[in-house]
ZAMI-257535 format. One record per residue (C-alpha): residue in one letter; z negated, x, y negated; residue number from 1. Coordinates in nm, 2 decimals, always signed. Each point is the difference from the previous one (the first is absolute). Example, Ala and Ser with C-alpha at 12.3 -4.5 7.8 and 13.67 -1.06 7.14 Angstrom:
+------+--------+--------+--------+-----+
! rest !     zz !     xx !     yy !  nr !
+------+--------+--------+--------+-----+
!    A !  -0.78 !  +1.23 !  +0.45 !   1 !
!    S !  +0.07 !  +0.14 !  -0.34 !   2 !
+------+--------+--------+--------+-----+
***
This chain:
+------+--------+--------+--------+-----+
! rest !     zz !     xx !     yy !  nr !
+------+--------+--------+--------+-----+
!    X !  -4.25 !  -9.51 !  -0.63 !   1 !
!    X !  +0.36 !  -0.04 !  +0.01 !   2 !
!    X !  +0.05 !  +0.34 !  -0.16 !   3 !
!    X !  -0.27 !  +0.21 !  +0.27 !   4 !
!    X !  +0.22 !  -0.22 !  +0.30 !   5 !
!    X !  +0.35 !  +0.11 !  -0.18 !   6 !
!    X !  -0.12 !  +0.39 !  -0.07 !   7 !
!    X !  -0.13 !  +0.05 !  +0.37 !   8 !
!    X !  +0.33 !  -0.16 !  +0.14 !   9 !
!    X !  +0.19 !  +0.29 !  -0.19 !  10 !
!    X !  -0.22 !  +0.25 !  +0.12 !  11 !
!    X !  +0.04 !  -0.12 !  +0.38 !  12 !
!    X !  +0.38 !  -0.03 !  -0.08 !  13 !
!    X !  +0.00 !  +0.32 !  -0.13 !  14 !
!    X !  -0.21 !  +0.12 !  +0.30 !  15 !
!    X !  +0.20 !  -0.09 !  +0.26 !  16 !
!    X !  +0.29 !  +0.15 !  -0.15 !  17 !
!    X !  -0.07 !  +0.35 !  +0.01 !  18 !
!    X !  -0.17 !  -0.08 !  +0.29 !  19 !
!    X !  +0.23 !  +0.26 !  +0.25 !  20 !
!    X !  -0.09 !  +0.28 !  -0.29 !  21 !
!    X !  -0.33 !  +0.07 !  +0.13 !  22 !
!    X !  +0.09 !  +0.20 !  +0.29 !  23 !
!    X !  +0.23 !  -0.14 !  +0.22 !  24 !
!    X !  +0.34 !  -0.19 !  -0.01 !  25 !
!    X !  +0.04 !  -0.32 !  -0.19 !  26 !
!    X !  -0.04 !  -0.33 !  +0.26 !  27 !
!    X !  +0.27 !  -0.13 !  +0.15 !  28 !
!    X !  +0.26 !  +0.21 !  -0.12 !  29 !
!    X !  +0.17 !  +0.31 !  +0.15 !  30 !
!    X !  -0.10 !  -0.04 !  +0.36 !  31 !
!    X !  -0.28 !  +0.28 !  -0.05 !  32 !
!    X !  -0.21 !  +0.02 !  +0.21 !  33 !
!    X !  +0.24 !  +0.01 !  +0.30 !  34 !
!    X !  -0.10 !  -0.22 !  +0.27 !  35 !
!    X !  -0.26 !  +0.20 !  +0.28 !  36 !
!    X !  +0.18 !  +0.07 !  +0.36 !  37 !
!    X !  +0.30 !  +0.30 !  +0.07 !  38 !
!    X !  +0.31 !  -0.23 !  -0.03 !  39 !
!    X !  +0.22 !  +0.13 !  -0.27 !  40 !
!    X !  +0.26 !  +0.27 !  -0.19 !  41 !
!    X !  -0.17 !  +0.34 !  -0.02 !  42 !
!    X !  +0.17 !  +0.25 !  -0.21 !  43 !
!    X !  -0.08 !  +0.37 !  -0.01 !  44 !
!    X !  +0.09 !  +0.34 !  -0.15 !  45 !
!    X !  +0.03 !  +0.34 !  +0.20 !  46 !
!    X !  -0.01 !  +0.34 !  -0.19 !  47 !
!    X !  -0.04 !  +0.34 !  +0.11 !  48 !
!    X !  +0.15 !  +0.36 !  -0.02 !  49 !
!    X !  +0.38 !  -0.04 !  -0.06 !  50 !
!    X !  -0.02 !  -0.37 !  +0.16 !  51 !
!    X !  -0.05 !  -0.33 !  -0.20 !  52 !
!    X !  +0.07 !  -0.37 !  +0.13 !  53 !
!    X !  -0.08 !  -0.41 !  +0.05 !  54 !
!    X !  -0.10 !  -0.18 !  +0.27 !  55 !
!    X !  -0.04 !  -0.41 !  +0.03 !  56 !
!    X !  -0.08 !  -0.18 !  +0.29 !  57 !
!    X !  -0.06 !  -0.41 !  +0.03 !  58 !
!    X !  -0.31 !  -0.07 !  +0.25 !  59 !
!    X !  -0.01 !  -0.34 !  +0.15 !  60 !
!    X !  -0.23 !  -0.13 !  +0.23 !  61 !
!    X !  -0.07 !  +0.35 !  +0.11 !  62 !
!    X !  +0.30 !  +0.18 !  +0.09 !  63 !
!    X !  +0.23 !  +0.16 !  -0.31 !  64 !
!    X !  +0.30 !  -0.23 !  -0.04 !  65 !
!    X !  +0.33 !  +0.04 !  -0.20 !  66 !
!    X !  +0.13 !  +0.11 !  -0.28 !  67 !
!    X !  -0.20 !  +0.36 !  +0.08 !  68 !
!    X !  +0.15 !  +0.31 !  -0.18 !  69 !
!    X !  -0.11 !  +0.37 !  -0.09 !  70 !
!    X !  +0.20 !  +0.18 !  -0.17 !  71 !
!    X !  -0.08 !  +0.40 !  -0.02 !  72 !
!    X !  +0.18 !  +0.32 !  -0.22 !  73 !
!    X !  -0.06 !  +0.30 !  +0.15 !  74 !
!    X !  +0.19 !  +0.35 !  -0.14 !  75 !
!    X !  +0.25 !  -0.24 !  -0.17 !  76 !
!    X !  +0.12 !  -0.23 !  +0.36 !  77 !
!    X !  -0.09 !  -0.33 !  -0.05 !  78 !
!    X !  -0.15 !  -0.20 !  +0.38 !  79 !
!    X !  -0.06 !  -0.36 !  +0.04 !  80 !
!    X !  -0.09 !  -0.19 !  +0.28 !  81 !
!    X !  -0.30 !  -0.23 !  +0.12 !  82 !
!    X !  -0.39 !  -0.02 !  -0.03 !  83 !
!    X !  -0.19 !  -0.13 !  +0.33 !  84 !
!    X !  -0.36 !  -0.04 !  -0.16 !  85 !
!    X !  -0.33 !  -0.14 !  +0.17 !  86 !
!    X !  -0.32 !  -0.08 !  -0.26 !  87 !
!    X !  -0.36 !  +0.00 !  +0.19 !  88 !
!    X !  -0.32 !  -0.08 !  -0.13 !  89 !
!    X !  -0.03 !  +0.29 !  -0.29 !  90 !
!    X !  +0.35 !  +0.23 !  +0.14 !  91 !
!    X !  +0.35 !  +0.00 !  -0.03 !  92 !
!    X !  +0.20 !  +0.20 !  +0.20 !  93 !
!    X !  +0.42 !  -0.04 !  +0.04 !  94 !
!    X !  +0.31 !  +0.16 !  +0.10 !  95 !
!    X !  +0.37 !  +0.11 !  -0.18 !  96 !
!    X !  +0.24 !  -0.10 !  +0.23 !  97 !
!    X !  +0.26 !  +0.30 !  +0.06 !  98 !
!    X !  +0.29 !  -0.01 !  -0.26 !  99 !
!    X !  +0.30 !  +0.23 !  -0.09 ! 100 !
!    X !  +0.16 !  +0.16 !  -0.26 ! 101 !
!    X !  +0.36 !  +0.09 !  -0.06 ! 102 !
!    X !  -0.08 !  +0.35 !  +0.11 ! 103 !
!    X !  -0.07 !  -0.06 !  +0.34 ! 104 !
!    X !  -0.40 !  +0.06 !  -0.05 ! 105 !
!    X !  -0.22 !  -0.30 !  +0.14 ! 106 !
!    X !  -0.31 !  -0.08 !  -0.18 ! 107 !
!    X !  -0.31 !  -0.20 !  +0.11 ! 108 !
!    X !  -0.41 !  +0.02 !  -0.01 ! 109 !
!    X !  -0.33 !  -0.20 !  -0.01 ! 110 !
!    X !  -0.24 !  -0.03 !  -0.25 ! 111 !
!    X !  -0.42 !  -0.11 !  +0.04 ! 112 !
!    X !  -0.24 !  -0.13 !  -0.27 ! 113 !
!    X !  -0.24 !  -0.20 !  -0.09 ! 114 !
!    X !  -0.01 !  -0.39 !  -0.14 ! 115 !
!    X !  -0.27 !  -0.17 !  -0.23 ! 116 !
!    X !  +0.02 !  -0.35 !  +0.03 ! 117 !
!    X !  -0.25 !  -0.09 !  -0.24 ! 118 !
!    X !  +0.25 !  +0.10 !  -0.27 ! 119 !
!    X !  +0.21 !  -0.24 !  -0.13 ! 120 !
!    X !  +0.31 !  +0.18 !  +0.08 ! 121 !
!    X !  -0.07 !  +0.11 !  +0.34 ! 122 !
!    X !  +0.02 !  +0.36 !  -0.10 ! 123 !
!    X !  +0.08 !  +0.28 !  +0.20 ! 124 !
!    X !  +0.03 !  +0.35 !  +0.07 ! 125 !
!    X !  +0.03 !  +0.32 !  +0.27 ! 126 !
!    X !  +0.22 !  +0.26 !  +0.07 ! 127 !
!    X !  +0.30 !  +0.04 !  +0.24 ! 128 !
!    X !  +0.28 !  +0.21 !  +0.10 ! 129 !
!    X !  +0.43 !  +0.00 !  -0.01 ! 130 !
!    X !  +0.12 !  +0.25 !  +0.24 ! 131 !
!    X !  +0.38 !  +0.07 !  -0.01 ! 132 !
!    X !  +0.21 !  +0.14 !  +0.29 ! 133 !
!    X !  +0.34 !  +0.12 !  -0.01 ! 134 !
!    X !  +0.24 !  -0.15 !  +0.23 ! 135 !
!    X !  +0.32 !  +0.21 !  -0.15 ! 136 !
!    X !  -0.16 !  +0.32 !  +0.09 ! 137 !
!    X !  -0.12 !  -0.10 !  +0.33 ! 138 !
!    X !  -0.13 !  +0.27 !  +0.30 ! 139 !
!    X !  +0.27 !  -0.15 !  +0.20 ! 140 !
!    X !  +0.34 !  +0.25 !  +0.01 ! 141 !
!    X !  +0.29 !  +0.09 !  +0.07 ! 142 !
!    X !  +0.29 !  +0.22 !  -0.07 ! 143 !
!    X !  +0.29 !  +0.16 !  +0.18 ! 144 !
!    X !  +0.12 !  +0.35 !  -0.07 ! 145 !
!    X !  +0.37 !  +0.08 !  +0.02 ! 146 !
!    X !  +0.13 !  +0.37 !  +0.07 ! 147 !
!    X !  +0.40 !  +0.08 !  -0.08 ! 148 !
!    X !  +0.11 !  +0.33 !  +0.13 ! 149 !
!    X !  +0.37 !  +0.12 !  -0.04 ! 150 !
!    X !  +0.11 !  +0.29 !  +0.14 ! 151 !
!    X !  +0.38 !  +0.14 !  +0.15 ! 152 !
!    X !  +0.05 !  -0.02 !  +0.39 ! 153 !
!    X !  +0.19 !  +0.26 !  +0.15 ! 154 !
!    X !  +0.29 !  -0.13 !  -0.07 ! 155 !
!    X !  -0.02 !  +0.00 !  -0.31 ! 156 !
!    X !  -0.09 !  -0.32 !  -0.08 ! 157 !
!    X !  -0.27 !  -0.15 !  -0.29 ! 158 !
!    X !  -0.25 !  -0.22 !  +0.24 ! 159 !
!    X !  -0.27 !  -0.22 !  -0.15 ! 160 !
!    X !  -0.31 !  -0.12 !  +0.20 ! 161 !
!    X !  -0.23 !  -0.24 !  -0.12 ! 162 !
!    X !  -0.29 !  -0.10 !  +0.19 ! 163 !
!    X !  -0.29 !  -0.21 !  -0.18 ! 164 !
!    X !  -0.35 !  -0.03 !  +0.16 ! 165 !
!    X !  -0.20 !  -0.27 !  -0.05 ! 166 !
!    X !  -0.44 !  +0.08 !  -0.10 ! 167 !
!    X !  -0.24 !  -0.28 !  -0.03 ! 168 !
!    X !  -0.36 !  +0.01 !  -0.05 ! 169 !
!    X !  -0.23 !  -0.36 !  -0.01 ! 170 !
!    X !  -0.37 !  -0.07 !  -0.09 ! 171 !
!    X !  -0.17 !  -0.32 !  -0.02 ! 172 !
!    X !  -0.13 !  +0.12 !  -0.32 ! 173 !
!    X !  +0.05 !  -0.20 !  -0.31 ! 174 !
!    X !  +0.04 !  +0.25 !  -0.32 ! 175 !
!    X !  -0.30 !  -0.11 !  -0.26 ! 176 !
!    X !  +0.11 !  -0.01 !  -0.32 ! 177 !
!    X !  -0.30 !  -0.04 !  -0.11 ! 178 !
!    X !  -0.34 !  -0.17 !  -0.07 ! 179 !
!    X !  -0.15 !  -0.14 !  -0.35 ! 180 !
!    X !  -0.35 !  -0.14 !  -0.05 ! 181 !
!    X !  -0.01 !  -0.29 !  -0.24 ! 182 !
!    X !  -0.24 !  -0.19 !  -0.17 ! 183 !
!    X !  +0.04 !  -0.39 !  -0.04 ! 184 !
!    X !  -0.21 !  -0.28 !  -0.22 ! 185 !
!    X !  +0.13 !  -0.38 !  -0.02 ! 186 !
!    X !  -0.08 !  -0.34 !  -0.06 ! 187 !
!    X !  +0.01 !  -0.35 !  +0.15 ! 188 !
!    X !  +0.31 !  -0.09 !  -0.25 ! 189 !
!    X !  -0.04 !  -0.37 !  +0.08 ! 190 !
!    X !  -0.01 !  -0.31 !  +0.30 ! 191 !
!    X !  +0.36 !  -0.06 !  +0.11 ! 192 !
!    X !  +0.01 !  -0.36 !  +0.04 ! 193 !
!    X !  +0.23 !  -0.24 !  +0.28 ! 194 !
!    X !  +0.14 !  -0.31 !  -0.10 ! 195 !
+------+--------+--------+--------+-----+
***
């Protein structure tokens, strides 16, 4: 009797050791599954033709809160700047704040997707767009032609006239750089916590 009670406490031992192996994470250990609600650091990639980037965003209590950061190459200019992000029912839907480069070229976009909830990770995915506008080469101009004329009075004398005029042209304008479609897919990386 001793022997049936000691084999089946192995086997129960045994059992409930391998007991996250059966299709889900181990209990009690790596905070898997996260906790249900939106609160949290979401992380995501962005890829599309010549454009690649990050973006991370902490949501608290409904509202994104810092740190907030996206991070974007496009034809070899790095922009940075801020998410604003909102999460709904099954959408997520945000905006890249406007950033600039050392070039004088602003940056800035939005991106829209879709959340499941009933994944561990909060995963989520969509498309946006990162248009770029050129603040160097602007619309706005202006320029001033100078004219030097020499010539000899009648008395013999080498005269030089300058006179400059000045040409402006203005448009509200602003000069598109350009425009790139992206793709993004993240995760709920995990609960920030306040002590």
């Amino acid at each position: 009797m001793i022997k049936a009670a000691a084999s089946l406490l192995v086997l129960f031992a045994a059992a409930t050791a391998h007991a996250g192996s059966f299709g889900g994470p181990p209990p009690f250990t790596n905070g898997s599954p996260l906790p249900s609600g939106d609160d949290g650091v979401y992380q995501a990639s962005m890829r599309g033709k010549n454009l690649s980037g990050i973006f991370s965003f902490t949501y608290s209590s409904g509202l994104t809160a810092t740190p907030n950061s996206y991070y974007v190459f496009v034809n070899g200019q790095v922009y940075q700047g801020s998410v604003q992000a909102s999460i709904s029912t099954t959408s997520i839907s945000g905006v890249l704040d406007t950033s600039f480069s050392a070039n004088g070229v602003t940056g800035s976009g939005y991106f829209n997707g879709s959340i499941d909830k009933n994944s561990s990770t909060a995963a989520f995915d969509g498309d946006g767009k990162f248009t770029l506008v050129d603040g160097s080469n602007s619309s706005d101009s202006s320029s001033s032609i100078t004219t030097t004329q020499t010539y000899t009075n009648s008395e013999g004398a080498t005269v030089t006239e300058t006179t400059t005029q000045d040409t402006s042209s203005s448009s509200d304008e602003p000069n598109l750089a350009g425009s790139y479609n992206f793709k993004f897919q993240g995760v709920r990386a995990y609960i920030s916590t306040s002590n």
